[in-house]
C-alpha positions as CSV (number, residue, x, y, z in Angstrom):
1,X,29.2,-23.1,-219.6
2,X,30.5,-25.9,-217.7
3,X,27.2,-28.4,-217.8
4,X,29.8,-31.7,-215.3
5,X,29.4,-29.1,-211.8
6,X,32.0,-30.6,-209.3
7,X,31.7,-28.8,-205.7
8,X,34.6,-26.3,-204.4
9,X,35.0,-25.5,-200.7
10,X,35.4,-22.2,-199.7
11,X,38.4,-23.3,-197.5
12,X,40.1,-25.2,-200.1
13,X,40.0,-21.8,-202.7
14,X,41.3,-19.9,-200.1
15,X,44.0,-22.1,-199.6
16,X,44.6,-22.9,-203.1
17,X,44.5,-19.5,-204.2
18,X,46.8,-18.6,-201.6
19,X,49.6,-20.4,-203.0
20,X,49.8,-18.7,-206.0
21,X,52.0,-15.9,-205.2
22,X,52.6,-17.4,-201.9
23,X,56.0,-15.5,-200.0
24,X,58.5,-17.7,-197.9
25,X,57.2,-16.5,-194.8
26,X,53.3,-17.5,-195.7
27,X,51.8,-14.5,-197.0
28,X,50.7,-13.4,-200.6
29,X,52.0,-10.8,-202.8
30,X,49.9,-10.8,-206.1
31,X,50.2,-7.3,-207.8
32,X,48.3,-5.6,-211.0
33,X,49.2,-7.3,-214.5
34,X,52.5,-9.6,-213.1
35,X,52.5,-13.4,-213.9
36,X,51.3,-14.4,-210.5
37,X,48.0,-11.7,-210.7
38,X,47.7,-13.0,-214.4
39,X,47.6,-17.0,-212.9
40,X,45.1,-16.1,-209.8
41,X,42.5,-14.3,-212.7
42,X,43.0,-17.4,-214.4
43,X,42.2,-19.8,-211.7
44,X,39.3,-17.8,-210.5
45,X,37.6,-17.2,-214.3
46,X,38.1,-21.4,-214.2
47,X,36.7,-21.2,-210.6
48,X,33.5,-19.5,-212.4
49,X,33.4,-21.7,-215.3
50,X,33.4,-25.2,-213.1
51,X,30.3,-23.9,-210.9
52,X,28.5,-23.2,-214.1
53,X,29.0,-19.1,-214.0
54,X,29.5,-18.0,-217.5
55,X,33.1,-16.9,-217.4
56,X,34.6,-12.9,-219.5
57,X,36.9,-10.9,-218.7
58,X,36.6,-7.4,-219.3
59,X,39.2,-5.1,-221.0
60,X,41.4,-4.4,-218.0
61,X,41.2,-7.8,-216.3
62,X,38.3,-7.5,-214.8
63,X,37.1,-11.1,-214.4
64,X,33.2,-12.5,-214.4
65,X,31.3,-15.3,-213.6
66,X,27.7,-14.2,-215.2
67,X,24.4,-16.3,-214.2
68,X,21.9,-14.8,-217.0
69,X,18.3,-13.7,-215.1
70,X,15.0,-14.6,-216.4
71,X,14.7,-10.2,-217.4
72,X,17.4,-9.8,-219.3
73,X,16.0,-5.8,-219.4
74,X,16.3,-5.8,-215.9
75,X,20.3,-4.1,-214.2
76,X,22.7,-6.7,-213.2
77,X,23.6,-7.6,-209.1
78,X,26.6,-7.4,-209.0
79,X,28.8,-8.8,-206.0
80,X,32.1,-9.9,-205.8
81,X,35.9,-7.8,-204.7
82,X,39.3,-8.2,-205.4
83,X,42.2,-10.6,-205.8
84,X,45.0,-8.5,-205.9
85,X,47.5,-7.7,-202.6
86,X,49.8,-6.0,-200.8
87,X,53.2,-7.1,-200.8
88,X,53.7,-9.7,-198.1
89,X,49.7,-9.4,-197.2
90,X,47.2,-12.5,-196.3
91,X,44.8,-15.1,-198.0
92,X,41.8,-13.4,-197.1
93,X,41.7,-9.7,-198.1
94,X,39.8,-9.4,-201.0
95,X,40.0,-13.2,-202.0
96,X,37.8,-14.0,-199.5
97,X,34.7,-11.3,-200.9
98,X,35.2,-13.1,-204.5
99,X,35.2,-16.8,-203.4
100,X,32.0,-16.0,-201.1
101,X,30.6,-14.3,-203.8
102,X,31.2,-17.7,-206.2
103,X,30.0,-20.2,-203.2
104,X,26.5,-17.9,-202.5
105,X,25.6,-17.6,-205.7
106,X,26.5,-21.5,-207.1
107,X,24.6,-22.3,-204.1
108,X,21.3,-19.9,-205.0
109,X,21.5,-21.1,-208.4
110,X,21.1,-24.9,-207.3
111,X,18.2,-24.2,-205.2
112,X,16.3,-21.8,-206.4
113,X,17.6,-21.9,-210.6
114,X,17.7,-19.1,-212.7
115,X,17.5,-16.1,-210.9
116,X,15.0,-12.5,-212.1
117,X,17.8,-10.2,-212.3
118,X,21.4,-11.2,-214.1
119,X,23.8,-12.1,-211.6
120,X,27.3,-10.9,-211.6
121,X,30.1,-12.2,-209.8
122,X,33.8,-10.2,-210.1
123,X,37.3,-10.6,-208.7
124,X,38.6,-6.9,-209.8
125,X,41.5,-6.6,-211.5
126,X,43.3,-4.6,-208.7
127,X,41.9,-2.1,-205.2
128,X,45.4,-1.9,-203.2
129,X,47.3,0.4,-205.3
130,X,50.8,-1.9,-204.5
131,X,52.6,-1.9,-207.6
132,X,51.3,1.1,-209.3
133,X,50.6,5.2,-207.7
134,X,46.9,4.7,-208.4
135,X,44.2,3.1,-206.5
136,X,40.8,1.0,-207.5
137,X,41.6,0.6,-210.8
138,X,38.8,-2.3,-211.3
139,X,36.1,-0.6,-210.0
140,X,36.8,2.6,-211.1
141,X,36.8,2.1,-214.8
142,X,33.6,-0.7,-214.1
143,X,32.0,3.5,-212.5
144,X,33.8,5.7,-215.4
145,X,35.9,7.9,-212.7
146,X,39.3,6.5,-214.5
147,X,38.0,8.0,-217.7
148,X,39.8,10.9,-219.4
149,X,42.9,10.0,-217.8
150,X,46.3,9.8,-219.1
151,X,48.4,7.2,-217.7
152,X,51.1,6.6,-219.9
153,X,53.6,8.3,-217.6
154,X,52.4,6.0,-214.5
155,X,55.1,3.8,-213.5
156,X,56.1,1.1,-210.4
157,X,58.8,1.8,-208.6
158,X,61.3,-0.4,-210.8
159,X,60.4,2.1,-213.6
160,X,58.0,-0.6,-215.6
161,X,55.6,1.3,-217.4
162,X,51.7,0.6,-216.2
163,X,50.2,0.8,-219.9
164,X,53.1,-1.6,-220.8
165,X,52.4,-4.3,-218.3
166,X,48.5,-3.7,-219.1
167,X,49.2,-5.0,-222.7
168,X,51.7,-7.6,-222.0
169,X,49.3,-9.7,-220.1
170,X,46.7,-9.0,-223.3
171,X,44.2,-6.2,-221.7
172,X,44.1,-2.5,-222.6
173,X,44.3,-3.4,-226.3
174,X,40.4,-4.0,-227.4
175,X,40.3,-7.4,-227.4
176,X,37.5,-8.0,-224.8
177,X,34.4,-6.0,-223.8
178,X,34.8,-2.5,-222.3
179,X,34.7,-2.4,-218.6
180,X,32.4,0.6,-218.6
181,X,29.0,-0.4,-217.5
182,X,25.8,1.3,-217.1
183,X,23.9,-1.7,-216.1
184,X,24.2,-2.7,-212.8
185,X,21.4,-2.3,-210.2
186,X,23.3,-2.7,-207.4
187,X,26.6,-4.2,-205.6
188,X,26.8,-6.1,-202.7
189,X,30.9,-6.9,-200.9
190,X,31.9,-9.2,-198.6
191,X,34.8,-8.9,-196.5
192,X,37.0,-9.5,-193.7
193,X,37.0,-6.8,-190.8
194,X,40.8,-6.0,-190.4
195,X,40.5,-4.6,-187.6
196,X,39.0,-5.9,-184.4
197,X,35.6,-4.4,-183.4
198,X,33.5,-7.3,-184.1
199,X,36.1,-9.8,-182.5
200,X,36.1,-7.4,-179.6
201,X,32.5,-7.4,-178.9
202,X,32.4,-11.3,-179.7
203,X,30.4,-10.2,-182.8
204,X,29.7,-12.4,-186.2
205,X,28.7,-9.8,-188.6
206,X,29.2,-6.2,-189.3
207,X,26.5,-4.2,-191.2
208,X,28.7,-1.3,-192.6
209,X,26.9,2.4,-192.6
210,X,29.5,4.4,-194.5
211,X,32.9,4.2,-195.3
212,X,35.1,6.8,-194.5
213,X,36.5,9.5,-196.2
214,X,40.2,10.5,-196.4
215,X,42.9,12.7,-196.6
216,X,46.5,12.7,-197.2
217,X,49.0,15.8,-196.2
218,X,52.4,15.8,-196.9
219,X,54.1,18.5,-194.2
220,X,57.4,20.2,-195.0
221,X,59.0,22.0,-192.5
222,X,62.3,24.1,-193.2
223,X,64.8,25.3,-191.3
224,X,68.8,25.7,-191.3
225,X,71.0,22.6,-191.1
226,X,74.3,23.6,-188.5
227,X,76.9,22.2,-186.6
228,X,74.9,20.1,-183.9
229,X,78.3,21.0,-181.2
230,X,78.4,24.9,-181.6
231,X,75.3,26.5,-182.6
232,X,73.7,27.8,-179.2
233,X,70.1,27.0,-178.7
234,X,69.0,30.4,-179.4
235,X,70.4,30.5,-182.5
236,X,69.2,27.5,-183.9
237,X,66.3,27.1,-186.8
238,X,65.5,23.7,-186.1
239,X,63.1,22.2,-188.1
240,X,62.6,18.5,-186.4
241,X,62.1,20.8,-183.3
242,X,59.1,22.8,-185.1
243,X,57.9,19.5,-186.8
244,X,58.1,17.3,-183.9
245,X,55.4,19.6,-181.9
246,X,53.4,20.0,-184.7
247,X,53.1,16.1,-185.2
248,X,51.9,16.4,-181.4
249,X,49.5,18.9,-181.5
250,X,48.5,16.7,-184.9
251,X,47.8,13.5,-183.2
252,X,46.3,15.1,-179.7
253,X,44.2,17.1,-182.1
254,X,42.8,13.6,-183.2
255,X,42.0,12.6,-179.8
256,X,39.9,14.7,-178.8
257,X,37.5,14.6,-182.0
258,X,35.1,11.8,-182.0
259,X,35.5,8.3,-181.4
260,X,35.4,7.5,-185.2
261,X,38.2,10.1,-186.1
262,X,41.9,9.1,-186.7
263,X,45.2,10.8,-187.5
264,X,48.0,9.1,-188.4
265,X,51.7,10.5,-188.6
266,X,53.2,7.6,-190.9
267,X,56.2,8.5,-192.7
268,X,59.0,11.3,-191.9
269,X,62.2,11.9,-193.9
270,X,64.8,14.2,-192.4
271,X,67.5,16.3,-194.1
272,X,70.5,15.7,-193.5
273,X,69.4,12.8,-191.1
274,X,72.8,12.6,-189.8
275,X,73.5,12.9,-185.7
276,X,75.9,15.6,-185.2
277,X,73.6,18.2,-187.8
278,X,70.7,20.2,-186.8
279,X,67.9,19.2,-189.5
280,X,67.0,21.7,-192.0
281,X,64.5,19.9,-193.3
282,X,61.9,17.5,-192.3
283,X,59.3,16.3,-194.5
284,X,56.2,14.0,-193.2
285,X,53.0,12.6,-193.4
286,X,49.6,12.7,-192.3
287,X,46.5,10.8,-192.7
288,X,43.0,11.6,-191.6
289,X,40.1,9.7,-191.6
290,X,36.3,9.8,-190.8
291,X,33.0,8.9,-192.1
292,X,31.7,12.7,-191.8
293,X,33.2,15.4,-194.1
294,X,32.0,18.0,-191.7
295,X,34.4,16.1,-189.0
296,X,37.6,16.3,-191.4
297,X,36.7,20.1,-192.5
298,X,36.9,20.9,-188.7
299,X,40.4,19.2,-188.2
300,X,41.6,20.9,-191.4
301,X,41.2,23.8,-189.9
302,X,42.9,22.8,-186.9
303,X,45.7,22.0,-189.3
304,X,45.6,25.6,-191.0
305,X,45.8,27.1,-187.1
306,X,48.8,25.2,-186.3
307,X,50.6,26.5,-189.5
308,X,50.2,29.9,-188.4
309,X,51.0,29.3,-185.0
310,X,54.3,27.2,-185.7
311,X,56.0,29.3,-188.4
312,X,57.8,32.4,-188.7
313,X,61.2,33.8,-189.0
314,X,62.8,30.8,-187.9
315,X,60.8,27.7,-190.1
316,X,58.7,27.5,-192.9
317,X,55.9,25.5,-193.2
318,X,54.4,24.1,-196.3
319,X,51.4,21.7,-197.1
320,X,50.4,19.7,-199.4
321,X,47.3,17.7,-199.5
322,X,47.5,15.2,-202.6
323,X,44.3,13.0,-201.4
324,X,40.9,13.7,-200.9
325,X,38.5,10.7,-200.5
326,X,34.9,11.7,-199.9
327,X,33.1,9.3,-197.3
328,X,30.1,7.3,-198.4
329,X,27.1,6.0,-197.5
330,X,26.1,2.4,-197.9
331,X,22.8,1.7,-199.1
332,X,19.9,2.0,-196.4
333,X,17.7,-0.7,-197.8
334,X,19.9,-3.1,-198.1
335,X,21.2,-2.7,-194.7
336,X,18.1,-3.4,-193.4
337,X,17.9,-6.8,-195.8
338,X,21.2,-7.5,-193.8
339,X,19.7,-6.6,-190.3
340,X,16.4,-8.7,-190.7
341,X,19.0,-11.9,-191.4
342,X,20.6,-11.1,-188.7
343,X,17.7,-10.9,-186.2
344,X,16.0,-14.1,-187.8
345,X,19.2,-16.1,-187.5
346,X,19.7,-14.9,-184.1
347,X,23.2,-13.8,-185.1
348,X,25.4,-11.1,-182.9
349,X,25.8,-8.5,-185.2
350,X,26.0,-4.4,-185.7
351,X,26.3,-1.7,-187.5
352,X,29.5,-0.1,-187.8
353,X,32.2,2.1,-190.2
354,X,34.7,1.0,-191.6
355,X,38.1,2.5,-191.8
356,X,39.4,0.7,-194.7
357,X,38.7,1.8,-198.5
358,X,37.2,-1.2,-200.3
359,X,35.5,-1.2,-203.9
360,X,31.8,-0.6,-202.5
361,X,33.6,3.0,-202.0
362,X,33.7,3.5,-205.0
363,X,30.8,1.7,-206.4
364,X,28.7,3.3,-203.6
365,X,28.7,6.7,-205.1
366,X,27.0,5.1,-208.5
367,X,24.9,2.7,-207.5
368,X,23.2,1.2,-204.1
369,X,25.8,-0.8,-202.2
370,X,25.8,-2.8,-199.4
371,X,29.3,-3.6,-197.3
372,X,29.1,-6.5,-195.0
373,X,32.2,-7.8,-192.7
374,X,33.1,-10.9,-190.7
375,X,35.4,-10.7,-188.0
376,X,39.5,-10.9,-188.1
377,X,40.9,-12.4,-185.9
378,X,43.3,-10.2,-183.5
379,X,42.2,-7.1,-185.9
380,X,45.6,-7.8,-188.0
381,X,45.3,-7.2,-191.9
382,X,47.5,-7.1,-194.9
383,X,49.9,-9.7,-192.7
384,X,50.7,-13.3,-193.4
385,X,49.2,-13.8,-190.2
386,X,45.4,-12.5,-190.7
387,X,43.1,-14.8,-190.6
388,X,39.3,-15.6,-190.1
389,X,38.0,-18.4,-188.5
390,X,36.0,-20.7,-190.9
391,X,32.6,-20.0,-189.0
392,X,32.9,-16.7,-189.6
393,X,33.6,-16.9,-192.9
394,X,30.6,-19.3,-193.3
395,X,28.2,-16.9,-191.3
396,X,29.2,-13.6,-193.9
397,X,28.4,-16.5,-197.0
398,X,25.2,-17.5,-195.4
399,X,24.4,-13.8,-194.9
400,X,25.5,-12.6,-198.2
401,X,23.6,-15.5,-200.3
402,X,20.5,-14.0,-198.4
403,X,21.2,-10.6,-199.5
404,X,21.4,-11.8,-203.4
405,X,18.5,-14.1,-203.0
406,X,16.1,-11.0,-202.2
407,X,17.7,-8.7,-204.4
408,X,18.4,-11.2,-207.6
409,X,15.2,-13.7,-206.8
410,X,12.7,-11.6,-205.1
């Protein structure tokens, strides 16, 4: 352990961080096991190590910064997110989480010293599922849900083998402690919004009930390419026809469900795709979302009544469904440690869903979990130009250090 502390700002590890993978038009593209993921792991185990956070990595790439409690018997807290990107995305999705998480707890250890319960802060390895066709690959082996699974065959899209790139930046081989843990108490994430609730309401801090579940659909509708000039409408078995009213009774369908549902019609490949054919063929997407399973069951079936209304002699219809996210429920108790801040500080503040999949997803179906957000400014995400207002980011690091403080101190 670094013993000569020297103090970091949370601006200037933002900003510094940011550079490292840094894209011409000012964004950030830092994905799983490349050179510029490798460096930002690097910087922030450093980070750890000159605040006086014991520094590991685990096995995948998982990085630590460990402050060892008085009851070594007792669970670890465990707080922290991700460093990992989108291509082209910002400086504070994810990054922001982890360097809170560093700045709270430096800052709890100076006051108050050694803390009851181990404290644990991590930057996963990876959450976005950018480079590689899997998703929360840090927290999911930290939870066990990756285990059993064969990914040899996984590959990006330039063919590069995931277990490959795993070993050539020195993880998957046994060389540093398993990332499999059964000793955490709880887990408590920071984040920005992306989206613009909070801003909206002219709000500082979101308390985060459940995150939502989802599902992914891909539609395929087939019909008969023809000669665009002299098949007769009659006669035609037009599939972008048949799709293009199913996308609309798909998205008016998600209207009128609650205010919390969405439906989103993101990606459509049509066959031929050439002007003067009639498509035989038109393949899309669709994504659901909600913090109720009930709620997505019931538009499911909606989906399953459009099917059957839609096709027949002239199309086929044809779903898949190759995601199925269950929604979860952030911890009650630690809501409420949220709320009381709130209300003491006198800060504008609410409870909300969020939209977004983040690690306490997946660490909120093992352990208790608490989400917290701070506004984004304009609602824009993965985007060079998202950004947080340094108050705000202040306010969800004031608010977060009192959430470890009662749960690590207490």
């Amino acid at each position: 352990m670094n013993t000569g502390q020297t103090t970091l700002s949370l601006k200037t590890m933002i900003e510094d961080l940011a550079k490292i993978g840094q894209t011409d038009d000012g964004g950030v593209t830092r994905l799983l096991y490349t050179s510029e993921w490798f460096q930002a792991q690097q910087t922030i185990k450093d980070w750890f190590d000159e605040q006086g956070l014991t520094p590991f990595f685990d096995d995948i790439g998982n990085v630590y910064g460990r402050v060892e409690g008085t009851n070594k018997e007792e669970p670890a807290v465990l707080t922290g997110s991700h460093i990992d990107t989108v291509v082209n995305g910002g400086k504070y999705d994810g990054a922001y989480g982890v360097l809170a998480s560093l700045v709270a707890v430096s800052e709890l250890v100076k006051e108050h010293g050694q803390p009851k319960r181990t404290i644990d802060v991590i930057a996963f390895c990876e959450e976005e599922g950018s480079r590689f066709p899997l998703n929360f690959w840090g927290s999911g082996k930290l939870t066990g849900i990756h285990e059993g699974k064969d990914y040899h065959s996984v590959r990006d899209i330039h063919g590069k083998s995931f277990i490959d790139a795993m070993h050539e930046k020195g993880f998957g081989l046994g060389h540093f402690q398993d990332p499999l843990r059964n000793d955490v108490a709880c887990f408590v994430e920071l984040h920005i919004e992306q989206g613009a609730i909070l801003e909206d309401a002219g709000e500082t801090l979101g308390i985060v009930k459940s995150i939502v579940g989802q599902r992914r659909f891909i539609f395929t509708v087939t019909g008969e390419s023809n000669h665009a000039g002299t098949t007769p409408m009659n006669k035609r078995k037009d599939a972008m026809s048949v799709a293009s009213q199913l996308v609309h009774k798909l998205i008016q369908t998600g209207h009128e469900m609650d205010d919390h549902f969405v439906a989103t019609v993101g990606q459509m490949t049509v066959t031929p795709n050439t002007p003067n054919v009639i498509p035989g063929k038109v393949d899309f997407t669709l994504d659901i979302r909600h913090h109720r399973s009930t709620t997505l069951d019931t538009y499911h079936e909606h989906i399953n009544t459009f099917v059957k209304e839609l096709a027949g002699s002239d199309v086929g219809i044809s779903v898949q469904q190759y995601s199925d996210v269950v929604p979860v429920d952030m911890e009650e108790s630690l809501q409420a440690i949220a709320h009381d801040y709130a209300k003491q500080q006198q800060l504008s503040y609410r409870y909300m869903y969020s939209g977004a999949g983040h690690d306490a997803q997946i660490l909120g179906a093992a352990v208790p979990t608490c989400l917290l957000f701070v506004p984004s400014v304009k609602g824009i995400s993965h985007s060079p130009y998202e950004f947080t207002n340094h108050s705000d980011l202040q306010v969800g690091v004031s608010a977060l250090k009192h959430v470890i403080y009662q749960l690590a101190y207490k």
